[in-house]
C-alpha positions in Angstrom: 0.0 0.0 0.0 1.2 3.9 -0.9 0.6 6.7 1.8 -0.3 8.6 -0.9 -3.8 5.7 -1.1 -3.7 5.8 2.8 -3.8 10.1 2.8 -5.0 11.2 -0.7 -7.1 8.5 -2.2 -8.7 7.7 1.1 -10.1 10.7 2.2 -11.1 11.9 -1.5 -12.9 8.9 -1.8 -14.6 9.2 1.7 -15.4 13.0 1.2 -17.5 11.3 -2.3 -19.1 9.1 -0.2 -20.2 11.6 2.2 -21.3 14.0 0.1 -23.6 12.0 -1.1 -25.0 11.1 2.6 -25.2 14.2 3.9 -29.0 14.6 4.6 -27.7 12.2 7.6 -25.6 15.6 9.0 -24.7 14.4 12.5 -23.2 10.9 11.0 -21.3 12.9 8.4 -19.4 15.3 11.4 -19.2 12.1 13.3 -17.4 9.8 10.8 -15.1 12.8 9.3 -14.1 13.9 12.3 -12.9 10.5 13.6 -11.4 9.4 10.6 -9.1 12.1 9.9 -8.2 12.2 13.3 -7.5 8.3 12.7 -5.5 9.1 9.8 -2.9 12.1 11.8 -2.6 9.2 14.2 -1.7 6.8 11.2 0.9 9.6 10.4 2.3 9.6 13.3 3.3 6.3 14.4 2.8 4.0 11.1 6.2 3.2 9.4 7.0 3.9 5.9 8.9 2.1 3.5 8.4 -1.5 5.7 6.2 -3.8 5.9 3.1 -3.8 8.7 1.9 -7.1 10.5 -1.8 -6.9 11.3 -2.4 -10.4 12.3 -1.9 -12.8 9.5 -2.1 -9.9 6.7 1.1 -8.1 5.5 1.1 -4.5 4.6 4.2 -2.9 3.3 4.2 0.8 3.4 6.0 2.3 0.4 6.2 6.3 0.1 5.5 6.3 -3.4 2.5 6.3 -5.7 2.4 6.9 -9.3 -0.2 7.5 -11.8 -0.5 8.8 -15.4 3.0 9.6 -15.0 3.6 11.9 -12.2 4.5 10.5 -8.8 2.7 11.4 -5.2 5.6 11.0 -2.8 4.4 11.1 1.1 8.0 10.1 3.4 9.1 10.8 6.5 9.9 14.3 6.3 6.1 14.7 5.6 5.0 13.1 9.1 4.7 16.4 10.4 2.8 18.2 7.9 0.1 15.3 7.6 0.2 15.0 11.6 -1.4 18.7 11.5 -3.4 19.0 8.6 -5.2 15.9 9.6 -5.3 17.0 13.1 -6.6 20.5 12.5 -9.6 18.9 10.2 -11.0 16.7 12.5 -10.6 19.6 15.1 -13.0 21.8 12.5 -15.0 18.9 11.2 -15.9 17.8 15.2 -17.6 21.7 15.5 -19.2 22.2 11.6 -22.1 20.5 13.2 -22.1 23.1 16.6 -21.4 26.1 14.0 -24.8 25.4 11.7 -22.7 24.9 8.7 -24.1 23.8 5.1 -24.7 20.0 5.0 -22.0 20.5 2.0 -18.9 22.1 4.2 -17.3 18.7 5.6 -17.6 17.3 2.8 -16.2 19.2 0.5 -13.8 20.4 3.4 -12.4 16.8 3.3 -12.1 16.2 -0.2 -10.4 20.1 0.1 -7.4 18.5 2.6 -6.9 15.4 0.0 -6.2 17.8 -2.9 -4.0 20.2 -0.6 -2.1 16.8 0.9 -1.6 16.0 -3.6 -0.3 19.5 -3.8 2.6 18.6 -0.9 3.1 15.1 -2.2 2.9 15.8 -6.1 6.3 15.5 -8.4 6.7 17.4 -10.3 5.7 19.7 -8.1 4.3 22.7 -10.0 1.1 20.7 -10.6 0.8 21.4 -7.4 -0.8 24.7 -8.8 -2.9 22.9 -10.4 -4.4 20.9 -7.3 -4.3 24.0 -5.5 -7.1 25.7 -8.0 -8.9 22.5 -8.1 -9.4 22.6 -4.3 -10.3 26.7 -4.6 -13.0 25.3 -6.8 -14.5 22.7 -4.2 -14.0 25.2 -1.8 -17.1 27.6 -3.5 -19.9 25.7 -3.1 -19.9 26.1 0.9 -19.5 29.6 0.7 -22.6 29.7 -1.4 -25.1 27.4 -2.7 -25.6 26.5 -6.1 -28.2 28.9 -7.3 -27.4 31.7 -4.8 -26.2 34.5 -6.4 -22.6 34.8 -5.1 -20.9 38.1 -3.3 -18.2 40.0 -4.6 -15.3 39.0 -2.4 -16.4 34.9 -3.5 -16.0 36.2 -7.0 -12.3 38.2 -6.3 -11.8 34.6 -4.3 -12.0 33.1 -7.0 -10.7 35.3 -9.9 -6.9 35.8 -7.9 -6.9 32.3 -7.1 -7.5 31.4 -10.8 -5.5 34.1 -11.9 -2.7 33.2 -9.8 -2.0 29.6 -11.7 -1.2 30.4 -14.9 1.8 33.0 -14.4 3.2 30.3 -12.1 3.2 27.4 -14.5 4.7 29.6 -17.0 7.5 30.8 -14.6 8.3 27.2 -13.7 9.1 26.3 -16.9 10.9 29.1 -17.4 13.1 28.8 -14.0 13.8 25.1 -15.0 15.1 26.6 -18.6 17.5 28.7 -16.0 18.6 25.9 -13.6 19.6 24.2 -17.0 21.5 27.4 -18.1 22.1 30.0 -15.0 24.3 32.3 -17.4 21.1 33.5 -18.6 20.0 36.4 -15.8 17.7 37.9 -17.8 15.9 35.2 -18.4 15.9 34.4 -15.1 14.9 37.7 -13.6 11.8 37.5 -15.8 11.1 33.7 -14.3 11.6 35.2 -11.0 9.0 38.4 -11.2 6.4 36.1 -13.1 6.4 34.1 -10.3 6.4 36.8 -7.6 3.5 38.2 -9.7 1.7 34.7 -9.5 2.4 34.1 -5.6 1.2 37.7 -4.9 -2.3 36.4 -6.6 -2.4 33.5 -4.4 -1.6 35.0 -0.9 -3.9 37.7 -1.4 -0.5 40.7 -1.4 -1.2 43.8 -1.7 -3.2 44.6 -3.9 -4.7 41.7 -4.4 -5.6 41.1 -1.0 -9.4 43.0 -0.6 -11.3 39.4 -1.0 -10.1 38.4 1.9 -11.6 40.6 4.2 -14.7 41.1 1.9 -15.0 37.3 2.2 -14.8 37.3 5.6 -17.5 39.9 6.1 -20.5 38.7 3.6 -19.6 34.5 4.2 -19.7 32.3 6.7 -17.2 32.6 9.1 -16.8 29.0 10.2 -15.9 27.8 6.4 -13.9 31.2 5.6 -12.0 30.8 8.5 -11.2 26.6 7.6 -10.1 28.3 3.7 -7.9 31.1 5.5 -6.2 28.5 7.6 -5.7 25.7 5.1 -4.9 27.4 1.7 -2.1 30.0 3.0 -0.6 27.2 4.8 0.0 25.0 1.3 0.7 27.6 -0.8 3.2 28.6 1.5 4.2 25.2 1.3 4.1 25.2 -2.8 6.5 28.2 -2.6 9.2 26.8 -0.5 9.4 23.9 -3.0 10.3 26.6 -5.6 13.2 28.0 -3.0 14.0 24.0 -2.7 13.9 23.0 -5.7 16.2 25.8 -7.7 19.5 26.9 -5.8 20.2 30.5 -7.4 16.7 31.7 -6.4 17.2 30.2 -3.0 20.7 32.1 -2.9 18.9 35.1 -4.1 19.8 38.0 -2.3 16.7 40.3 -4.2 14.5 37.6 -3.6 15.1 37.6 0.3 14.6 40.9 0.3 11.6 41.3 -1.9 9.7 39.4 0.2 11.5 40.6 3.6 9.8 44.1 2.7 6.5 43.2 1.3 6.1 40.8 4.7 7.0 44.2 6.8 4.5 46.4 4.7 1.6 44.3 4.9 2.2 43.5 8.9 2.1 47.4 9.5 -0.8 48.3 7.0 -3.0 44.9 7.7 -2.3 45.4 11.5 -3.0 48.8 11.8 -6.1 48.9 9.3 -7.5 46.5 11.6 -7.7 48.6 14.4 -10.3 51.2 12.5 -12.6 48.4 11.7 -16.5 48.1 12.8 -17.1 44.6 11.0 -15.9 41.3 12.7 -15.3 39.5 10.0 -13.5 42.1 8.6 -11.0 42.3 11.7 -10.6 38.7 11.2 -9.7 39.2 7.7 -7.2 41.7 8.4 -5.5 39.6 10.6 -5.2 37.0 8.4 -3.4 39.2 6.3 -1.3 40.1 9.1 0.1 36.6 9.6 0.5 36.4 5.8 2.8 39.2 5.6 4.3 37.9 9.1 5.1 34.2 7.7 6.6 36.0 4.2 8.7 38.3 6.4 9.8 34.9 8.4 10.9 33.2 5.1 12.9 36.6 3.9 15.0 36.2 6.8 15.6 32.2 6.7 18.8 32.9 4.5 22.5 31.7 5.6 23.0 30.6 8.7 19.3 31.5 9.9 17.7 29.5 7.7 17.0 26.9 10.0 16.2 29.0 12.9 13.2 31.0 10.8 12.0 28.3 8.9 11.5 26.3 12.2 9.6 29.3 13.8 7.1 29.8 10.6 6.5 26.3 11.2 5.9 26.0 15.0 3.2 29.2 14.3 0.8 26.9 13.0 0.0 25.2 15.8 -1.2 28.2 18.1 -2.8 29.9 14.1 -5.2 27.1 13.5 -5.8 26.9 17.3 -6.7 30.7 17.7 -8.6 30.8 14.1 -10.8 27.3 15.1 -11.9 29.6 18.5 -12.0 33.2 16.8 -14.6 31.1 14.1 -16.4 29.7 16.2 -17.1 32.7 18.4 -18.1 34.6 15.7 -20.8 32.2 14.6 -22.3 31.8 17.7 -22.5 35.5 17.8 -23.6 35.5 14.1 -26.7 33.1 15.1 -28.0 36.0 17.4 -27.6 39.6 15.5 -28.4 40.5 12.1 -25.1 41.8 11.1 -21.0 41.4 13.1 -21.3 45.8 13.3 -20.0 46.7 16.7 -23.8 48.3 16.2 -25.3 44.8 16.5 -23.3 43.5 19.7 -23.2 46.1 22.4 -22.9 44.3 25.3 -23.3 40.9 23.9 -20.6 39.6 26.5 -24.3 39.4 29.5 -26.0 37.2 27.5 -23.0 35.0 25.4 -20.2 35.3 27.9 -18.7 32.2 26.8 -18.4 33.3 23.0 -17.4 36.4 23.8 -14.2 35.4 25.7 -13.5 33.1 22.9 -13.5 35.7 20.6 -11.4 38.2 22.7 -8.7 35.2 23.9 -8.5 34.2 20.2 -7.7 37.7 18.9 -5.2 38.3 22.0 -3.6 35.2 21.0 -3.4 35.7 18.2 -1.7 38.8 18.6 1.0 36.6 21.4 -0.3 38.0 24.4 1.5 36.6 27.6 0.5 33.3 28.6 -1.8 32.4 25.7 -0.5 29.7 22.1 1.1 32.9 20.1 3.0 33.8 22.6 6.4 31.5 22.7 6.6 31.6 19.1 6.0 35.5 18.5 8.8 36.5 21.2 11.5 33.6 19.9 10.5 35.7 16.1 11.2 39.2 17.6 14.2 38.0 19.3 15.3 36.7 16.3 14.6 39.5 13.9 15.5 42.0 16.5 19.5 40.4 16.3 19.4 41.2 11.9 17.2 44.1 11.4 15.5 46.2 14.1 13.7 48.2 11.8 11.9 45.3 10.3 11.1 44.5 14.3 9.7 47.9 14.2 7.0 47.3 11.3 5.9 44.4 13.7 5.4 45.9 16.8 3.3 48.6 14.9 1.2 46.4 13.3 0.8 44.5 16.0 -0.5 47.4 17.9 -2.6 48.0 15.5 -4.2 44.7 15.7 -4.2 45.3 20.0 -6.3 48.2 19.6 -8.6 46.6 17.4 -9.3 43.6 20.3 -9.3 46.4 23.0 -12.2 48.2 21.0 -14.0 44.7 20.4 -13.9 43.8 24.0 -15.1 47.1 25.0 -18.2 47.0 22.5 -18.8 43.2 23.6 -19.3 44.4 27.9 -20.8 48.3 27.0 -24.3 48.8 26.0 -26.8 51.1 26.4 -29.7 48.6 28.1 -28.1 46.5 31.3 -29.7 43.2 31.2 -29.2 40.4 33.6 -25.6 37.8 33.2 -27.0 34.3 31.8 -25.2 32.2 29.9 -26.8 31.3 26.6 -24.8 29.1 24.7 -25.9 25.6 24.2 -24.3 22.5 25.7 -22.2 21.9 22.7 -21.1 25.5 21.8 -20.0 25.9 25.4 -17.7 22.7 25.3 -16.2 23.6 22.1 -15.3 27.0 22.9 -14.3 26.1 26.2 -12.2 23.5 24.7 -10.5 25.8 22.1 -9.8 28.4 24.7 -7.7 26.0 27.1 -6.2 24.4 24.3 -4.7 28.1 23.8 -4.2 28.6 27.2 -2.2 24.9 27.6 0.0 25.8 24.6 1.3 28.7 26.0 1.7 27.6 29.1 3.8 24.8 28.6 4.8 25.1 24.5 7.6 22.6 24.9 4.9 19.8 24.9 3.5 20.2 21.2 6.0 23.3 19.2 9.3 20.9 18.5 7.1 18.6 16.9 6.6 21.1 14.0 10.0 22.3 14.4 10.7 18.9 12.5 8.8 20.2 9.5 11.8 22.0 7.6 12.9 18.8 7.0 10.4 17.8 4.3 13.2 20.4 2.2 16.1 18.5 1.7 18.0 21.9 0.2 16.4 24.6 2.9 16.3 22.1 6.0 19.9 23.1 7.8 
């Protein structure tokens, strides 16, 4: 058997299978939830490349899978990365049902991660482009129905994603013209700003980036949040296989520093544009774009001898990102159920009558900022130590950005306990919302209390690139 069957073909399949049970909504949650959870286990402990006793039958476990000519290549460098993307679906799966989601979203949320796991696993790896827009297309349906007439930031969603693609297949088969002559730097500086152009498309750069807090405001938030989490994560992921895979644009001072100043400008402009915002979702949509210009400023600096140490650190923050989004998502769609609109209009002095979705959302936001004590925290001081040591002023862009984004969770928390009309404290979330925001918020607060317990784990994942990995 291939664990590219056992994490690719698997779930696919069972996301096909669900879909078409999902009238049954409850037994749908239920049975994704536990088997991907099932499957980060698998990843964890099953060995690869040997053969597996399970009483009298014999497995043997090989890492590669190939069909119609391209291989899907899942080894051990990839343990970690399937550890947490199968981990962090059956954490959103187990509370679609408690969010109200469309039958649709777990689904096509699985068959999403089994398309996202091809794009790591794929050789050659520019189809993972490909796979990439195939899972932005399954992603559409369960941010609006078929016959609904779809918002403007679905439509941007989808028109940068698409657009995105084509500029960078055509600049990978333009850089691997320049690996095969490098005397050619033209040529290659072309390849290199097609693909910037392309990756700028995808991870929503400036000024590109308006669908995502456009999404965030007229959509779901439980699904937008699962596609803000998932698909920066692997595209990410897809560009550090271009810095892996071709050595002068890994050695590339003007690349390091292209993206060591578009990472600085969009941490100050996302983080302080948060803090003038009246929408929820569209806080939460500027701090996604925060932590995308955060993670591109992290992968300028991994150069030379810091490789290691920044690649490590964009990896270990996103353990306490997916933690703090999961809460922050669900918060907002408990509030969601109970006001017309997210306008800090609609929720004066929601905190008396939701308490325990309003200190999700405030915890998630502080964490996600690296308050004391809470997940962000031990990874967002061992960054600012880090960057602090090369470039001060880049630690400068942070800090005011990330002010920004304190002043926007002040301002929410002081909406969320002011009101004009002083009703009664009750506590009005049901059984199930209670115990999965109660769960998210100590799972922040156990993180960053004691971060040694879960954070080297994903310190392993630089190793899945053989050339970057120290």
């Amino acid at each position: 058997m291939s664990t590219a069957v056992l994490w690719i073909f698997f779930p696919g399949l069972l996301a096909v299978v669900l879909l078409v049970l999902n009238r049954w909504e409850r037994t749908v949650v239920v049975v994704s939830a536990l088997s991907t959870a099932a499957l980060a286990a698998l990843a964890l402990w099953l060995p690869i490349n040997e053969t597996v006793e399970i009483g009298t039958l014999r497995l043997e476990i090989v890492d590669t899978w190939s069909i119609f000519g391209r291989l899907f290549v899942l080894g051990e460098a990839d343990r970690p990365a399937l550890v947490m993307l199968f981990l962090t679906a059956s954490f959103w799966y187990g509370g679609a049902y408690v969010a109200n989601t469309r039958r649709s979203f777990v689904p096509l949320a699985l068959f999403m991660v089994a398309l996202l796991t091809a794009a790591i696993a794929v050789e050659p790896f520019l189809y993972a482009a490909l796979l990439i827009e195939l899972a932005v297309l399954v992603s559409i349906p369960f941010l609006r129905p078929p016959g609904a007439q779809a918002g403007s930031g679905v439509l941007r969603y989808l028109t940068f994603q698409t657009l995105g693609v084509p500029f960078i297949l055509f600049s990978g088969w333009m850089l691997a013209g320049t690996e095969a002559n490098p005397g050619n730097e033209d040529f290659g500086m072309r390849a290199a700003l097609l693909l910037g152009l392309g990756f700028t498309f995808l991870l929503a750069v400036f000024p590109f980036h308006s669908w995502i807090p456009m999404l965030s405001q007229e959509a779901h938030p439980y699904p937008v949040a699962f596609i803000l989490l998932v698909l920066p994560a692997a595209i990410t992921f897809f560009g550090l296989g271009f810095l892996d895979q071709f050595a002068w644009l890994r050695n590339s001072e003007a690349a390091h520093l292209s993206l060591r100043t578009i990472g600085a400008l969009m941490v100050c402009t996302t983080g302080l544009t948060a803090a003038f915002q009246r929408h929820l979702g569209r806080i939460l949509g500027y701090a996604v774009l925060f932590e995308i210009g955060l993670s591109l400023l992290t992968i300028g600096f991994a150069e030379g001898e810091h490789t290691g140490a920044f690649l490590s650190l964009f990896f270990a923050s996103l353990l306490p990102r997916g933690l703090a989004l999961g809460v922050w998502a669900l918060a907002l769609t408990v509030i969601r159920a109970q006001r017309e609109d997210l306008y800090y209009r609609d929720i004066l002095g929601l905190a008396m009558r939701f308490p325990i979705a309003a200190s999700g959302l405030v915890l998630a936001q502080f964490a996600w900022i690296g308050l004391p004590l809470t997940a962000g925290f031990p990874v967002r001081m061992a960054l600012m130590e880090n960057i602090a040591r090369i470039s001060p002023f880049a630690l400068l862009w942070i800090i005011l950005g990330s002010f920004g984004l304190v002043l926007g969770g002040l301002r929410t928390l002081g909406v969320l306990v002011t009101g004009e009309d002083v009703v009664p404290w009750q506590v009005t979330e049901s059984g199930a919302q209670r115990f999965f925001l109660i769960l998210g918020m100590l799972g922040l607060l156990i993180v960053g209390l004691f971060p040694k317990w879960f954070l080297p784990f994903f310190v392993n994942l630089p190793q899945a690139f053989e050339q970057l990995a120290p």
